[in-house]
DSSP file (Angstrom, degrees, kcal/mol; ACC not computed):
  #  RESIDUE AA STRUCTURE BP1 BP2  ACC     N-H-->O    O-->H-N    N-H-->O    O-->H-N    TCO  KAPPA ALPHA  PHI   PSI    X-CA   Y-CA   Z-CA
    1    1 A X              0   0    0      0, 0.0     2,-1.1     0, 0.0     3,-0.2   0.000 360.0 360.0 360.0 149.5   -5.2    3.8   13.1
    2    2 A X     >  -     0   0    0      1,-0.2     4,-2.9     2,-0.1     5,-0.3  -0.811 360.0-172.9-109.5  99.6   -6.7    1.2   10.7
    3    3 A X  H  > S+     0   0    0     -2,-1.1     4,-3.4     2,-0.2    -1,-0.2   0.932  76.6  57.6 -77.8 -32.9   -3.3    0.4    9.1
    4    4 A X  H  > S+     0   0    0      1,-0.2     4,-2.4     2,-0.2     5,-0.3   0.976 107.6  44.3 -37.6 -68.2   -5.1   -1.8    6.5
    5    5 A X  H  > S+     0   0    0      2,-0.2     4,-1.3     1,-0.2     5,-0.3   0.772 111.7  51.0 -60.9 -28.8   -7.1    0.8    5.3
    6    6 A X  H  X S+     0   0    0     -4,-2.9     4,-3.5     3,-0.1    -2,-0.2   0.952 106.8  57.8 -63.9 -41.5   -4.0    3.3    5.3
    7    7 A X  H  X S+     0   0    0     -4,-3.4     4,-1.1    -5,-0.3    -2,-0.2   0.971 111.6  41.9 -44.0 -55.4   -2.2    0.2    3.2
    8    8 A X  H  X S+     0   0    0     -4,-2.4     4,-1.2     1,-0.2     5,-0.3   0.945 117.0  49.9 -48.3 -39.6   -5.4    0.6    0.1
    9    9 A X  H  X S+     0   0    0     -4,-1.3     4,-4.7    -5,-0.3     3,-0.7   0.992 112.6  41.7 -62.4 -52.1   -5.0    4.2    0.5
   10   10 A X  H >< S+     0   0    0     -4,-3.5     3,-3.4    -5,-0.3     2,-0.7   0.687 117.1  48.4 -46.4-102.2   -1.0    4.1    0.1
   11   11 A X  H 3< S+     0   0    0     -4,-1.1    -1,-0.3     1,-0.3    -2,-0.2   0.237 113.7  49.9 -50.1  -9.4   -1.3    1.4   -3.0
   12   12 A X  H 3X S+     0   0    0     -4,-1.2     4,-1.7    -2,-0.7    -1,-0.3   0.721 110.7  49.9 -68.4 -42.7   -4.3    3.8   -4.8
   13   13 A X  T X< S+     0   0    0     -4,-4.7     3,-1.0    -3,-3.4     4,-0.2   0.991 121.5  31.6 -68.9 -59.9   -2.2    6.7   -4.4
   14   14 A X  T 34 S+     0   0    0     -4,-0.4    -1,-0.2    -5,-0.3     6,-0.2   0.456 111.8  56.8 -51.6  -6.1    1.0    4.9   -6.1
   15   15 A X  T 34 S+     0   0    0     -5,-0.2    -1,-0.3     1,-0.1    -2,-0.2   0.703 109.0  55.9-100.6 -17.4   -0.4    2.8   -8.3
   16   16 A X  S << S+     0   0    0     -4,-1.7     2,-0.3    -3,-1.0    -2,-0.2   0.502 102.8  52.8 -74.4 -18.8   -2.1    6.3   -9.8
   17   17 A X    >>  -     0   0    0     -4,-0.2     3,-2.6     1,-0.1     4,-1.2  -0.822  68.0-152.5-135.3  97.8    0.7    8.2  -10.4
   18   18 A X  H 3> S+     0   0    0      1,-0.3     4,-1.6    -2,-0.3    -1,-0.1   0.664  95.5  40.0  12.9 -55.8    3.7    7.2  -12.4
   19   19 A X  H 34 S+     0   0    0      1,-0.2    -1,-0.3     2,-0.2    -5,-0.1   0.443 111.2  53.2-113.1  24.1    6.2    9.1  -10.9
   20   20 A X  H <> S+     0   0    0     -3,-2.6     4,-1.3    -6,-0.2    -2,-0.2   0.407 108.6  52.1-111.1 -19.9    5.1    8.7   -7.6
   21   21 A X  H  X S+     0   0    0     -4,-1.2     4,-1.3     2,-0.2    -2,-0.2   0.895 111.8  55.3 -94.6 -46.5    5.2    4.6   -8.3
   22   22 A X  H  < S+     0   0    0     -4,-1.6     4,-0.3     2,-0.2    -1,-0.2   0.550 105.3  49.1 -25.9 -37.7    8.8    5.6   -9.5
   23   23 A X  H  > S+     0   0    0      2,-0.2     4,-3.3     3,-0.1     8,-0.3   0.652 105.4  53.2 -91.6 -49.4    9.6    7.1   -6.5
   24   24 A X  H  < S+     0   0    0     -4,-1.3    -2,-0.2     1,-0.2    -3,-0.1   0.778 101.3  62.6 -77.8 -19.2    8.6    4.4   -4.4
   25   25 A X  T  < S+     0   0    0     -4,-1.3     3,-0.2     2,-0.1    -1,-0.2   0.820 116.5  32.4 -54.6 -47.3   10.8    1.8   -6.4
   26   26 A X  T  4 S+     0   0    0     -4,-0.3     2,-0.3     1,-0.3    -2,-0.2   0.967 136.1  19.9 -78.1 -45.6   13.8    3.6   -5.4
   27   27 A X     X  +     0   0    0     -4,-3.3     4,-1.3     1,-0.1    -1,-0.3  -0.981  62.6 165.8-133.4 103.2   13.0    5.0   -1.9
   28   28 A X  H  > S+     0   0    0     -2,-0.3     4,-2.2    -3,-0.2     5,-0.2   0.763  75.5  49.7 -96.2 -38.4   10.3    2.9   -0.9
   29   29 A X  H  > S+     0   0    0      2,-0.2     4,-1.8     1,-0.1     5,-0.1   0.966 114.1  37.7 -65.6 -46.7   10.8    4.3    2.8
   30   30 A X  H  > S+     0   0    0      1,-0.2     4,-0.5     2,-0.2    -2,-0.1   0.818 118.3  53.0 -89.2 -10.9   10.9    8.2    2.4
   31   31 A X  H >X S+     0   0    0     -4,-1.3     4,-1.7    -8,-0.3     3,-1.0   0.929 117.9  35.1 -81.4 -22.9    8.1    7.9   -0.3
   32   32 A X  H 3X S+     0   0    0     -4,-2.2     4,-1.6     1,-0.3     5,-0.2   0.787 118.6  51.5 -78.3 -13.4    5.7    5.8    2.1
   33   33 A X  H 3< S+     0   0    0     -4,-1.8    -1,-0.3     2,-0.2     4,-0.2   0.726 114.6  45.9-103.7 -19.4    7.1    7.9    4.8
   34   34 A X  H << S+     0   0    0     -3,-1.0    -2,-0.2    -4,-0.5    -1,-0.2   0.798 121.8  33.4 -63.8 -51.4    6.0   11.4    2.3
   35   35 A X  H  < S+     0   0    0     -4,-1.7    -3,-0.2     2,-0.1    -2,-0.2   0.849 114.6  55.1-111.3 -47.0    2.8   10.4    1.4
   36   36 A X  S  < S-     0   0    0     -4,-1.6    -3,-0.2    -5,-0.3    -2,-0.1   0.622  83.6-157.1 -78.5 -11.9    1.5    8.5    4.6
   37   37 A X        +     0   0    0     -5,-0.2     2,-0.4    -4,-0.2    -1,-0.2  -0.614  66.2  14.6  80.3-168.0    2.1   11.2    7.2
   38   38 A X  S    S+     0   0    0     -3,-0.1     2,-0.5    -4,-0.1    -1,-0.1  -0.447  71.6 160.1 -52.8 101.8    2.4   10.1   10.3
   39   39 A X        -     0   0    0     -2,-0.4     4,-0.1    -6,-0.1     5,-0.1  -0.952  51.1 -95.9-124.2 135.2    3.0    6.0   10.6
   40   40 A X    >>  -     0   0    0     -2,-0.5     4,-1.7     1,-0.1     3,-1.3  -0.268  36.2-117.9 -40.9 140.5    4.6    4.4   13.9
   41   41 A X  T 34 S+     0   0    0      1,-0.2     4,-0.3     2,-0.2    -1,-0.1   0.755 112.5  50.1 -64.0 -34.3    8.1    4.1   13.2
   42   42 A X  T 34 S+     0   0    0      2,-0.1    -1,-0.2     1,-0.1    -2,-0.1  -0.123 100.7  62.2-108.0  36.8    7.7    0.0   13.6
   43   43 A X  T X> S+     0   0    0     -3,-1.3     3,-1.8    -4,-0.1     4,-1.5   0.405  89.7  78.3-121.1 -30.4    4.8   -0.3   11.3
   44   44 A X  H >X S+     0   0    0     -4,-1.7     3,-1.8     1,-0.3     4,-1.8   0.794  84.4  53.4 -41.4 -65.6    6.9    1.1    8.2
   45   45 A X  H 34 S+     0   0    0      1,-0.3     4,-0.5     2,-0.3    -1,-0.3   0.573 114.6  44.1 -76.8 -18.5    8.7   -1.5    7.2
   46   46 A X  H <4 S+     0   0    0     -3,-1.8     4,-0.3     2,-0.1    -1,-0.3   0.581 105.4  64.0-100.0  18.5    5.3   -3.6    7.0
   47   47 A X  H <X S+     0   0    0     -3,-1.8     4,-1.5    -4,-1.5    -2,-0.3   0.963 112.7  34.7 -71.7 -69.6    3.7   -0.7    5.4
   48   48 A X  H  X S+     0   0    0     -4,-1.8     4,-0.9     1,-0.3    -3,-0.2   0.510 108.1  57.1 -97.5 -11.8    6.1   -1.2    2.6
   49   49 A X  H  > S+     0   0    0     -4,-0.5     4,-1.8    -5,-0.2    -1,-0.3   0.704 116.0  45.4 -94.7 -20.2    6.6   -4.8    2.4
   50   50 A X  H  > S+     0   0    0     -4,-0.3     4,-1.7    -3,-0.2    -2,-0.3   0.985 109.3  51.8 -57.4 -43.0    2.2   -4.8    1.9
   51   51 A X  H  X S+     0   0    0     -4,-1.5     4,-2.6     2,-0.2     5,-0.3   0.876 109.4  48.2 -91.3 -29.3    2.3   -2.2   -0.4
   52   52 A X  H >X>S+     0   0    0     -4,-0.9     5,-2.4     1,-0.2     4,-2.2   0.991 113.4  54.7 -44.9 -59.6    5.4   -4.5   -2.8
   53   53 A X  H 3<5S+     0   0    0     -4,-1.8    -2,-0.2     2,-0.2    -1,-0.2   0.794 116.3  36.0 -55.1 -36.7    2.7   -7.6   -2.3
   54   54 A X  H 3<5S+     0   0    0     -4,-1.7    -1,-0.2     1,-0.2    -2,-0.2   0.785 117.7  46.3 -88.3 -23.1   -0.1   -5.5   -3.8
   55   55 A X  H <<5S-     0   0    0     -4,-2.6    -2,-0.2    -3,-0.8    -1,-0.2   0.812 110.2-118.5 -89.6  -8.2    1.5   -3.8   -6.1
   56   56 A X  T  <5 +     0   0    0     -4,-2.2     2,-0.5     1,-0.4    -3,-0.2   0.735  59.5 146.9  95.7  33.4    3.5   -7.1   -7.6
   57   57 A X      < +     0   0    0     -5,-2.4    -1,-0.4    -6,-0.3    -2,-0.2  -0.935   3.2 154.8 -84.8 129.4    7.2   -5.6   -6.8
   58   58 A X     >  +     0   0    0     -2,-0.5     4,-0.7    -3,-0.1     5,-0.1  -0.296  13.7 143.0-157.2  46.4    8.9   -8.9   -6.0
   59   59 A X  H  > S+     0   0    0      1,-0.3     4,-0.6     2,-0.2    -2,-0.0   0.505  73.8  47.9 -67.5  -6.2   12.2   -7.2   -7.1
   60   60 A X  H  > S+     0   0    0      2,-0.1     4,-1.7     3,-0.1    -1,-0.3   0.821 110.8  50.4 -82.0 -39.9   13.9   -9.3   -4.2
   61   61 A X  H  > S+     0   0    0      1,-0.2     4,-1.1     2,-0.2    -2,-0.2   0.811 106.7  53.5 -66.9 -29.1   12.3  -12.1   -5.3
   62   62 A X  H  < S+     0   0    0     -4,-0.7    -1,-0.2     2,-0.3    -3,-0.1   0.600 104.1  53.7 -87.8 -25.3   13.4  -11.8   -9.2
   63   63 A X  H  X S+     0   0    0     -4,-0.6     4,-2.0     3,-0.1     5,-0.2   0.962 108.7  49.4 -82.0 -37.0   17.0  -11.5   -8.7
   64   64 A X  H  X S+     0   0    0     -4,-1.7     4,-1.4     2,-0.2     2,-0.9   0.969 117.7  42.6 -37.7 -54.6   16.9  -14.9   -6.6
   65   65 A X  H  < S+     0   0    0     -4,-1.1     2,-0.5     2,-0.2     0, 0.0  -0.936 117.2  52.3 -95.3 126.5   14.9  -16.3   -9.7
   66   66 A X  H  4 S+     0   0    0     -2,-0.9    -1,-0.2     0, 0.0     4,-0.2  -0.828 110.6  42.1 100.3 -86.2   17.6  -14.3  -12.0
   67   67 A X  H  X S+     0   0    0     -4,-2.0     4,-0.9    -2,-0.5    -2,-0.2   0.460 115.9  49.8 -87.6 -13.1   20.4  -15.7  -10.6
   68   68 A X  T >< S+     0   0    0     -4,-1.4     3,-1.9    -5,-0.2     4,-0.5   0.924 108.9  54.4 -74.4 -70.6   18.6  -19.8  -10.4
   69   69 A X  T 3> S+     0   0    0      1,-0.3     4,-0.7     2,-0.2    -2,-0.2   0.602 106.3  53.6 -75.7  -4.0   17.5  -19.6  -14.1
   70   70 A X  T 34 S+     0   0    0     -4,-0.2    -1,-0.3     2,-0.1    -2,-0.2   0.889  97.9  60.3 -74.2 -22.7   21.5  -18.7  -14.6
   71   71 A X  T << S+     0   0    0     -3,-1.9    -2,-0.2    -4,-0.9    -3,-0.1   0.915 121.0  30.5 -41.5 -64.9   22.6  -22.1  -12.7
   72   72 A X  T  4 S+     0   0    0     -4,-0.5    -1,-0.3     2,-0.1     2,-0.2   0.691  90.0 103.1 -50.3 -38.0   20.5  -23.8  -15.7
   73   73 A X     <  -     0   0    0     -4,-0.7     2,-0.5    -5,-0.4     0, 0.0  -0.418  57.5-164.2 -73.0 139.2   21.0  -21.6  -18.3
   74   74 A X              0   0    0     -2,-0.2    -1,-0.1     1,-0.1    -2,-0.1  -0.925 360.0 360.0-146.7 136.9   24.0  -23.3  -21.1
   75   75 A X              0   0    0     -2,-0.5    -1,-0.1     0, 0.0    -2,-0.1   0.040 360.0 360.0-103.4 360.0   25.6  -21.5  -23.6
């Protein structure tokens, strides 16, 4: 399996639909796990952290940078 080419495929199909891109924000495992069919059970979790990095989710990353730009912020 060319997991690359399954990754483009994944990030066409979610970046195309709205509520499917929705879906994958909340339950980023049971939609990749919905729409991709059959994936090895130890390739998911880097199925999904590829398909954040392409689509630009770097909601882990933004509460770290959240919670720095309070350290600074004064009120």
């Amino acid at each position: 399996m060319d997991i690359k080419a399954k990754i483009n495929e994944l990030v066409s199909k979610i970046t195309g639909d709205d509520g499917l891109l929705a879906k994958f924000k909340k339950d980023p495992k049971g939609t990749v796990q919905s729409v991709a069919g059959e994936l090895p059970d130890d390739a998911i979790d880097g199925v999904i952290a590829a398909i954040k990095a392409k689509i630009g989710d770097n909601s882990a990353i933004g509460g770290l940078l959240d919670k720095a730009k309070g350290l600074f912020d004064k009120d």
